[in-house]
C-alpha positions as CSV (number, residue, x, y, z in Angstrom):
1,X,126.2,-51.9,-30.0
2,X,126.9,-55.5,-27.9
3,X,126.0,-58.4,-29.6
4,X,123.1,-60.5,-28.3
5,X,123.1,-64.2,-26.8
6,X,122.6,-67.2,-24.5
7,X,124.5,-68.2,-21.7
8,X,124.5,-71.7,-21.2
9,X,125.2,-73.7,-17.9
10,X,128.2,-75.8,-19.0
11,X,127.3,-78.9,-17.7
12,X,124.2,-78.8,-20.4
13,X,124.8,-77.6,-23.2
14,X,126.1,-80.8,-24.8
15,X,122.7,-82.4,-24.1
16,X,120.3,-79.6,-24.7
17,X,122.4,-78.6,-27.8
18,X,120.5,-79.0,-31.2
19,X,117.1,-80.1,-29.9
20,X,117.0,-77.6,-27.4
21,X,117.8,-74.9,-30.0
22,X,115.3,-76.6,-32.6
23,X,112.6,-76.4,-30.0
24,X,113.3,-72.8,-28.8
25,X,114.1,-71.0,-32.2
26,X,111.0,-68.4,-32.5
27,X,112.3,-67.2,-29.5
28,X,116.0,-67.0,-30.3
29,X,114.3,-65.4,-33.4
30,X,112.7,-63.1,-31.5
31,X,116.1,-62.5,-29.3
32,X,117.6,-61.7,-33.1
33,X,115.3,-58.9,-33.8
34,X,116.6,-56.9,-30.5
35,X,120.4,-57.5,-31.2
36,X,122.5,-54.9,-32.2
37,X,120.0,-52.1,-31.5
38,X,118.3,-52.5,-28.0
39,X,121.9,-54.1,-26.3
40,X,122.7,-57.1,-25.1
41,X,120.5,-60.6,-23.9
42,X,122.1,-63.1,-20.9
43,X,119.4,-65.6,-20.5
44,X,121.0,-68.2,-18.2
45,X,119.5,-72.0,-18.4
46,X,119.9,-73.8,-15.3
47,X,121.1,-77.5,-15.0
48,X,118.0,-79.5,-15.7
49,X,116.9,-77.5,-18.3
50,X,114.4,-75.0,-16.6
51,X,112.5,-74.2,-19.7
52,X,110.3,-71.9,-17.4
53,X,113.2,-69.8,-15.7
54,X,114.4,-69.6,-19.5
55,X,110.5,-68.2,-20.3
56,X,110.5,-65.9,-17.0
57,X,113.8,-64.4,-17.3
58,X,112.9,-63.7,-21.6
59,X,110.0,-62.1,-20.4
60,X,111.5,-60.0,-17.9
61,X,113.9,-58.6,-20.8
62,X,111.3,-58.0,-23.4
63,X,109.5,-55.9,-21.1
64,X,112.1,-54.1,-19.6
65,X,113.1,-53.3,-23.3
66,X,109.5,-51.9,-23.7
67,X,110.0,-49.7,-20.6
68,X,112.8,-48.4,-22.1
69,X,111.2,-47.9,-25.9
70,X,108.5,-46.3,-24.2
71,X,110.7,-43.9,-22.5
72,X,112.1,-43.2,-25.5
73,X,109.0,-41.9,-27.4
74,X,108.1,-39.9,-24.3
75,X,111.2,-38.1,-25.0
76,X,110.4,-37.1,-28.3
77,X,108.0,-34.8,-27.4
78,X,105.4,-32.4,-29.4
79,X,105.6,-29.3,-30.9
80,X,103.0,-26.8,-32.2
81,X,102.4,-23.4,-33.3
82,X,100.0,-21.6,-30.6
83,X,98.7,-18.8,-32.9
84,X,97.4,-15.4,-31.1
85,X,100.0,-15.7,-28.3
86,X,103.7,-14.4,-27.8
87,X,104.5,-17.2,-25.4
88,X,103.5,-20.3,-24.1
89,X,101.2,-21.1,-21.1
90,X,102.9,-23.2,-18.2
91,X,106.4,-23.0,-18.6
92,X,107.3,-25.7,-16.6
93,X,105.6,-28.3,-18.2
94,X,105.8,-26.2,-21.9
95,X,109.3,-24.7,-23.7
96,X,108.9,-22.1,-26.1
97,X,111.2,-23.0,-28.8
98,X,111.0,-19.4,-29.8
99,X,108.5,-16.3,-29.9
100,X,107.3,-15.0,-33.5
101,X,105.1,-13.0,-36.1
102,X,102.5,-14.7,-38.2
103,X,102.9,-14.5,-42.0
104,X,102.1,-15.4,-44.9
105,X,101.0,-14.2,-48.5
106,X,99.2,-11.1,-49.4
107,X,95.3,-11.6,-48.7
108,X,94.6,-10.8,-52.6
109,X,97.5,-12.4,-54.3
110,X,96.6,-15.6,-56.3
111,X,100.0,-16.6,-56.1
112,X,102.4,-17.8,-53.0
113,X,101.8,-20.2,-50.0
114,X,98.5,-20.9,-48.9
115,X,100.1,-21.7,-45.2
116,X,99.9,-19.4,-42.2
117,X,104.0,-19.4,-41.0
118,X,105.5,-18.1,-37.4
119,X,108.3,-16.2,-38.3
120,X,111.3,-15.6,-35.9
121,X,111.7,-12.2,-35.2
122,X,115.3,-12.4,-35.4
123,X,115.8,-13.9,-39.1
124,X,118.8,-15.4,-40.3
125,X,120.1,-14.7,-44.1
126,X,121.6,-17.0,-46.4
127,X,122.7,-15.3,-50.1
128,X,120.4,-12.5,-50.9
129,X,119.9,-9.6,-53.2
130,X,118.1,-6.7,-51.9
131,X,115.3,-5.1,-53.5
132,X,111.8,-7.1,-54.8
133,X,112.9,-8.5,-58.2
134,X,109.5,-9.3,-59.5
135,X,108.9,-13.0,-60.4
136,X,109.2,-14.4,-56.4
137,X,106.6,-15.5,-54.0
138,X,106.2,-12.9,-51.3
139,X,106.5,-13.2,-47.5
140,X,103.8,-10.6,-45.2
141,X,103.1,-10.2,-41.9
142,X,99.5,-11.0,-40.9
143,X,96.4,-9.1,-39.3
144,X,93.6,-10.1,-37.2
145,X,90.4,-8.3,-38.9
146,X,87.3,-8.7,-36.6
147,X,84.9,-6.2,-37.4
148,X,82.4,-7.8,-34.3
149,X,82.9,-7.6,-30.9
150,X,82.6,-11.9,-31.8
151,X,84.1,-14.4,-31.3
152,X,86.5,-12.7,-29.0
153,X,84.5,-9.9,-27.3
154,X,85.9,-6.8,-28.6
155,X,87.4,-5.4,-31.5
156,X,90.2,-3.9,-29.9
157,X,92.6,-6.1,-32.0
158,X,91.2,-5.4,-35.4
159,X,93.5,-4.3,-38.1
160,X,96.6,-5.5,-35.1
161,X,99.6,-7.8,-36.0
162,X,99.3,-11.4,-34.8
163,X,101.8,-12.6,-33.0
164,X,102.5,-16.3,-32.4
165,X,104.9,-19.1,-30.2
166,X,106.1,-22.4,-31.3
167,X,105.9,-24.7,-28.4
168,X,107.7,-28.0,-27.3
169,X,106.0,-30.6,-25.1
170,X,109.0,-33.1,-24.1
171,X,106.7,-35.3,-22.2
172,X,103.7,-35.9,-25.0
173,X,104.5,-37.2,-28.5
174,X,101.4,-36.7,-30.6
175,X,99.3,-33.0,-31.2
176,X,96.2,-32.8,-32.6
177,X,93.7,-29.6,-33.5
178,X,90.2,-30.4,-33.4
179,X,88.1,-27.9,-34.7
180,X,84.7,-26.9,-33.4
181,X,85.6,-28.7,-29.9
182,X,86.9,-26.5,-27.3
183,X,87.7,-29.5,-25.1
184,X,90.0,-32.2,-25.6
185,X,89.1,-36.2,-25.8
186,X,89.8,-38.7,-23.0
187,X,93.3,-38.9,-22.5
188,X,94.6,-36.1,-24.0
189,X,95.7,-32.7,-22.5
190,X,94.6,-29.4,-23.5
191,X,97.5,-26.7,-24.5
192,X,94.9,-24.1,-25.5
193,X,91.5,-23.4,-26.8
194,X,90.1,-20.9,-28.9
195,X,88.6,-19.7,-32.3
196,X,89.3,-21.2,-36.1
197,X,90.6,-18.8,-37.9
198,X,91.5,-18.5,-41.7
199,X,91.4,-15.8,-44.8
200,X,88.2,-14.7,-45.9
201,X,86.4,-16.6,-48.3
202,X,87.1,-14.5,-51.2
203,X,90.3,-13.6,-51.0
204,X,92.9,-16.1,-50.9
205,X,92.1,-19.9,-49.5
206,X,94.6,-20.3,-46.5
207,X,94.4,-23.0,-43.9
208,X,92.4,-22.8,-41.1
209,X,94.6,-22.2,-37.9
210,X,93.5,-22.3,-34.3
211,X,93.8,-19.1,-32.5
212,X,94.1,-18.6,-28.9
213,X,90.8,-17.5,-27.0
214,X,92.7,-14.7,-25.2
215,X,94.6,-13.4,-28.1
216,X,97.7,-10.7,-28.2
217,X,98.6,-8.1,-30.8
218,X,102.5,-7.5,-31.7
219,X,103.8,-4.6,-29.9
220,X,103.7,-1.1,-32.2
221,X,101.8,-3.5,-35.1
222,X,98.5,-1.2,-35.3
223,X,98.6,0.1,-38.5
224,X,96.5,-1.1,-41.3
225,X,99.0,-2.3,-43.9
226,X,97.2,-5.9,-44.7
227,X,99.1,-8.6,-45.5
228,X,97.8,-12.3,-44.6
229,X,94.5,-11.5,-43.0
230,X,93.0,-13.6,-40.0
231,X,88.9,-13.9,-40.2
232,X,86.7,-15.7,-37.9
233,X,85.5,-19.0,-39.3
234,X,81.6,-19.0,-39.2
235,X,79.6,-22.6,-40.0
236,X,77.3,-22.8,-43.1
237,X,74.3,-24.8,-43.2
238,X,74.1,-27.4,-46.0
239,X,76.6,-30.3,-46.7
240,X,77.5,-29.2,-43.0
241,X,74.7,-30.8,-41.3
242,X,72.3,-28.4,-39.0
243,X,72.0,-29.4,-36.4
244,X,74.4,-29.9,-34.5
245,X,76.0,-27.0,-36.6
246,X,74.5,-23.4,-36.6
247,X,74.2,-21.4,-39.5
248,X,76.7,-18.3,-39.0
249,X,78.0,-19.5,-35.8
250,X,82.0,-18.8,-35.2
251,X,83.9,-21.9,-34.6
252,X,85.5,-23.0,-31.7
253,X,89.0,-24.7,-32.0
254,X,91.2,-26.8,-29.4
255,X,94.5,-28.1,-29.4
256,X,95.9,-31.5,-27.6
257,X,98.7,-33.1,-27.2
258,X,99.4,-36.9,-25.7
């Protein structure tokens, strides 16, 4: 990093010297807090002492600093899982980091993780032994089980493997599901809509995930082995005021980024 300071006309910095500094030191403070990290300061003082030049040309600085802070977090971006889908939607604005299979613990096993996971499809191994040795948590693949033509409009998936997509936004920092929306607030952009989904209620509590409104299966995963299960989510009248909510209604689900 540069270090960061003040460039004096020559001519005045014997007569501005300690007063001047005495009057301006919250600002030199303020100059402190940017060295090192955000480069360097020249903030030339013309003969006469133009305190207002000095003021404009700070100012000028600090916010070209912002600028570039702001660009910064741009840059981080936001990722999120976009459950039901093998890739994601508008490529050009959207990377998929990679293309998985949802997981997680066995729908009637009080043990494990209680979190949905997208697992790579092309997994990595560190030291292993092979064979189930008993006393671990458990890693399966997960099922949609819809046994209505609801929320989704057929049942064409039941009983299929889920497949999911983590997804980068570069341009967006912040993600946020909303359940029971399928729109996003003012300012925020939609990546997907769709319907909450979660384990059934008495099987194992999992989280409640948002799946995508025009789901996929997992190519050749139709067979009925179980695993982590994915239910609708239906609303129950009670501490879950009605209205707005409707008793046995599926829930909608949305997910935004900004």
């Amino acid at each position: 990093t540069q270090p960061c300071y003040l460039q004096f006309s020559s001519s005045r910095s014997a007569k501005l010297g300690y007063n001047f500094v005495t009057m301006k030191l919250p600002i030199f403070c303020l100059l402190l807090v940017f060295c090192g990290t955000h480069g360097q300061f020249e903030v030339p003082i013309v003969d006469g002492g133009d305190v207002g030049a000095f003021l404009a040309s700070l100012q000028a600085q600090l916010n070209e600093q912002k600028n570039e802070i702001d660009a910064m977090k741009q840059k981080e971006g936001a990722v999120y899982v976009r459950w039901g889908r093998k890739t994601c939607d508008n490529e050009a604005l959207t990377e998929t980091v990679y293309s998985g299979i949802a997981g997680g613990s066995y729908h009637n096993n009080p043990g494990s993780g209680t979190n949905y996971q997208c697992l790579p499809t092309n997994p990595q191994w560190g030291r292993y032994q092979d064979g189930v040795q008993g006393w671990k948590a458990f890693m399966y693949g997960a099922e949609y089980e819809l046994d209505t033509i609801y929320p989704f409009g057929s049942t064409s998936l039941n009983n299929h493997d889920v497949p999911c997509a983590v997804c980068y936004v570069p341009t967006r920092g912040s993600k946020l599901m909303i359940p029971a929306r399928n729109t996003c607030p003012t300012g925020w952009t939609e990546e997907y809509d769709g319907y909450l989904m979660a384990q059934a209620y008495r099987l194992q509590a999992t989280e409640y995930v948002c799946v995508d409104g025009q789901p996929e299966a997992t190519p050749g995963g139709y067979t009925n082995h179980d695993g982590a299960l994915f239910y609708p989510v239906e609303a129950r009248c009670g501490t879950l005021p009605c209205p707005n909510y409707v008793e046995g209604r599926e829930l909608t689900c949305v997910v935004c980024t900004k």
